[in-house]
N, C-alpha and C positions, 0 to 999 in steps of 0.2 A: 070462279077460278079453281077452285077446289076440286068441284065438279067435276070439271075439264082434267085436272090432275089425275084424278083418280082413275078418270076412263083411261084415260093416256095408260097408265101404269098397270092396268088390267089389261091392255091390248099386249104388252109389250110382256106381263108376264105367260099369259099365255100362251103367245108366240113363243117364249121360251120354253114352256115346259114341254111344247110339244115337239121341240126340236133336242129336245133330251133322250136319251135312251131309257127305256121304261126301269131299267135298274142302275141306279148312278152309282157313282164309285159310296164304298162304304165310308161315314165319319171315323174318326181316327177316334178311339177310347183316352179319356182323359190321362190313363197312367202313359200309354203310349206318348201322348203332346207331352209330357212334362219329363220326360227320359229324353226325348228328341234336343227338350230346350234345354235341360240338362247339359246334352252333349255340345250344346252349341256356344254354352256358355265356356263350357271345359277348352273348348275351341281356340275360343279368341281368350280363354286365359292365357293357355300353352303359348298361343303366337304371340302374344305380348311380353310374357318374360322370355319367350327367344330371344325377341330380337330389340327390345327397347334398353339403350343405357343401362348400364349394370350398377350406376352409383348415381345419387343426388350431386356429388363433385360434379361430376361429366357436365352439368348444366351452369356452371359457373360462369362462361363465358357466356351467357344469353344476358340480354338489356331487361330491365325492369318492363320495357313495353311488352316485349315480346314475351314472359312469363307473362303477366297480363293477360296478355293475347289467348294464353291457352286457357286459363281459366274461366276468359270469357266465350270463347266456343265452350265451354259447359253449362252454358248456364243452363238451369234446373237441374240437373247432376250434383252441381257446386256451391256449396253454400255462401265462397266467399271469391273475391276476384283481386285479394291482397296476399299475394307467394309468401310472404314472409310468416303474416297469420297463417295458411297450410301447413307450411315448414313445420312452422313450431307444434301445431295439435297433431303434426306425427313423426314427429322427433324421433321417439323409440323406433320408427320401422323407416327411417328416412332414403335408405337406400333402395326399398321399395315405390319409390312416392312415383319415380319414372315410371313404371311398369303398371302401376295403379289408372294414374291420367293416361294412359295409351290403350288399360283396358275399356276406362269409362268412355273415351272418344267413340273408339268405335264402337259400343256398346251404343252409345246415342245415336252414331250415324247409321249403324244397323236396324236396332230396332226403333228409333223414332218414328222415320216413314213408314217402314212394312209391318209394324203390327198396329198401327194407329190408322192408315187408308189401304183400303183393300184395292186403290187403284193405284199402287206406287209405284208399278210397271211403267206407267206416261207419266211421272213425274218428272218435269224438265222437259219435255217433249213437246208442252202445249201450242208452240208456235208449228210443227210440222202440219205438216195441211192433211197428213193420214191417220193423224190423232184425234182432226176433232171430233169424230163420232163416239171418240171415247171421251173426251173431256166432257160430251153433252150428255153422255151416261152420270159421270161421275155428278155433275149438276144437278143432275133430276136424282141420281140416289141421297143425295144432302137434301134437296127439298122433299124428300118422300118422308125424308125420317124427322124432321123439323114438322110439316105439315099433314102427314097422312097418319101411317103407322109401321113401329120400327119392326116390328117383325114381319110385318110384310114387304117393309123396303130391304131386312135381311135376304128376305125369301128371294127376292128379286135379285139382289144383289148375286147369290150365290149360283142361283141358274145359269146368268150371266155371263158369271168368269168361269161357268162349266163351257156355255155357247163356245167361245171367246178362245179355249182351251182347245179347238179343233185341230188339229196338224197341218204345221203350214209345212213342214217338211219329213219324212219318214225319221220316227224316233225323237223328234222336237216339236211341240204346239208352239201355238201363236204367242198365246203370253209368255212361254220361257223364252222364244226369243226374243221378247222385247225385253223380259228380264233380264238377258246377258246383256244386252243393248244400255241397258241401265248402270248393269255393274262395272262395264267398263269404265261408262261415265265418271262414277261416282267414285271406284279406286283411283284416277287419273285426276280428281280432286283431291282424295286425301293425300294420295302423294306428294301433292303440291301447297297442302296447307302448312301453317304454321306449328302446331303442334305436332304433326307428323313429324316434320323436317328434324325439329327440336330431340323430341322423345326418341327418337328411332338411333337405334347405333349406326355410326358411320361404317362404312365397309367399301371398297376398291374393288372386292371378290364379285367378279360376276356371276359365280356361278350362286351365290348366297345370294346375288341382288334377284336374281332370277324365280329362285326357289322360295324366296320368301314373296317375290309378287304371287306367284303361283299358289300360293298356300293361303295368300290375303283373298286369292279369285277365287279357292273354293268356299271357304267361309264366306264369303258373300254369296255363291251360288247356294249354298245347305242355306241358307238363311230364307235367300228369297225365296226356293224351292218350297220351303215349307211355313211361312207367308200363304204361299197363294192359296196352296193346300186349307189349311185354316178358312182362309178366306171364302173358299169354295163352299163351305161349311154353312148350315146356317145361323153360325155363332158369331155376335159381335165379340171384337175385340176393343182393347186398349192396352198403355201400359203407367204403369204409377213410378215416379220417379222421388229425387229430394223435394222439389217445390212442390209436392202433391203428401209429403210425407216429414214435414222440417224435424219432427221430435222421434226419438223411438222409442217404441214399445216393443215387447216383446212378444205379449199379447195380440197385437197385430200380423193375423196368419197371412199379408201380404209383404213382410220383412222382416229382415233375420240380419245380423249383424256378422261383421268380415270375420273371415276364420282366423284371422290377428288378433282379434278380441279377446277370443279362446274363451266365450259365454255360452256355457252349459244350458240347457232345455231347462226353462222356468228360471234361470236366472233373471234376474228384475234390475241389477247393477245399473245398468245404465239405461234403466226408464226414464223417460222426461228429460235428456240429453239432447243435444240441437246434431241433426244428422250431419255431417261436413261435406262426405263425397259418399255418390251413387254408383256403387260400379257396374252394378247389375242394376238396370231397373223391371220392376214386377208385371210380369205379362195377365192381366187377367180377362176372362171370358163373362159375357153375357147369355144367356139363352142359349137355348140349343135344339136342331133339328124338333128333337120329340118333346117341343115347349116347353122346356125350362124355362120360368120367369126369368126376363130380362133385369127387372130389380136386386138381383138376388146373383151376385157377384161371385166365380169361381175361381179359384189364381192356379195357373196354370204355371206357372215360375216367381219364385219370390225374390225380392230385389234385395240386394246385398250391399249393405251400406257398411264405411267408417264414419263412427261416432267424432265429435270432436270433446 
């Protein structure tokens, strides 16, 4: 079976490489990806103290379910799914507590998918009948890397979504359109979720309701847009959150504590503290084109937690 795998996966890379152009687009240099995520984080900060409730009051009128509710769409982000325990371990910055859950939401629904499967373009799609050639990619690249070996199921991976990246229309490839195809989606859910509804200021202003959809589709677009990019790479990703990080250290160059903290470089204050909320969590990399061990972890964004 093996066997068979392997030939499979050498026919298929092949075929790819020779349908590449003999000079691929250049990798992006680590300080570049970590300026990029930088910005992106700065992104969905800015949007979230736009427009989420200006005060912990504002939420008074919500049922014990529905607070519930949002802190169990966090989980791994959240350490706890009891409002009143949150409340209270951020008492001192409580009027911030809305704009915090509204950054980590999206922070989850952004980066969970697109930096953890490089196929998150057909994510949702799998029953369309023009997807499954991709669904059977993404199949064989989880069995390549489970069975074969991950740098060459990288390798493979990454020629791929260059293949894949063709023009389907003058100025847009295949995968950004399925990319918008995605982001519709998935804004047209958040919209409709519970913590959305919750956290978000009310407003009758259509032109505000407008401008903040609009600002929510770029951020999703910069997001995916540089996803795929990554992806195309032949660096695995991941990203580390609270339930991969429950204590904090300081010491650990994969988290860094909220600028609420106001924890100086080599402060220790709150080592060995249970994390409570992930606002950011930590994009790190594997390996890389000119064989960088895969063992040997690089963070490319550090995740930004409050302490409890």
């Amino acid at each position: 079976e093996n066997s068979r795998l392997e030939s499979l996966i050498r026919g298929l890379q092949e075929a790819a490489l020779k349908s590449l152009n003999k000079k691929g687009p250049m990798p992006m240099e680590d300080h570049t990806i970590r300026d990029q995520l930088d910005a992106l984080q700065d992104q969905i900060r800015c949007w979230t103290r736009k427009y989420s409730v200006p005060a912990l009051a504002d939420l008074d009128q919500i049922s014990e379910p529905s607070k519930t509710g949002i802190l169990d769409s966090l989980e791994g982000f959240c350490a706890t799914t009891y409002w009143s325990s949150l409340v209270e371990s951020l008492a001192t910055w409580k009027d911030r507590i809305p704009a915090l859950l509204l950054q980590a939401l999206i922070a989850k629904d952004i980066l969970a998918p697109m930096f953890r499967d490089p196929f998150f373009v057909w994510d949702g799609f799998s029953e369309r009948s023009d997807m499954s050639g991709a669904m059977k990619m993404k199949n064989l690249y989880d069995t390549m890397e489970q069975a074969v070996d991950k740098a060459e199921a990288h390798a493979w991976r990454s020629h791929m979504l260059r293949i894949l990246s063709t023009d389907a229309r003058p100025g847009m490839d295949r995968l950004s359109v399925e990319a918008r195809n995605r982001e519709n989606m998935l804004i047209s859910m958040f919209l409709e979720s519970e913590g959305f509804v919750h956290l978000l200021r009310p407003t009758n202003n259509v032109n505000e309701i407008d401008g903040r959809y609009k600002e929510l589709e770029a951020l999703y677009q910069n997001a995916s847009d540089l996803a795929l990019s990554l992806w195309k790479m032949g660096t695995d990703m991941n990203y580390v959150d609270q339930s991969d990080t429950p204590k904090f250290d300081i010491s650990n160059t994969m988290m860094s504590a909220h600028r609420l903290h106001k924890l100086d470089e080599n402060d220790h204050r709150l080592d060995g503290m249970n994390v409570l909320l992930c606002v950011q969590p930590a994009i790190v990399a594997y390996g890389s084109e000119n064989e960088e061990p895969y063992d040997q972890p690089k963070v490319w964004a550090r995740s930004v937690m409050l302490i409890d």
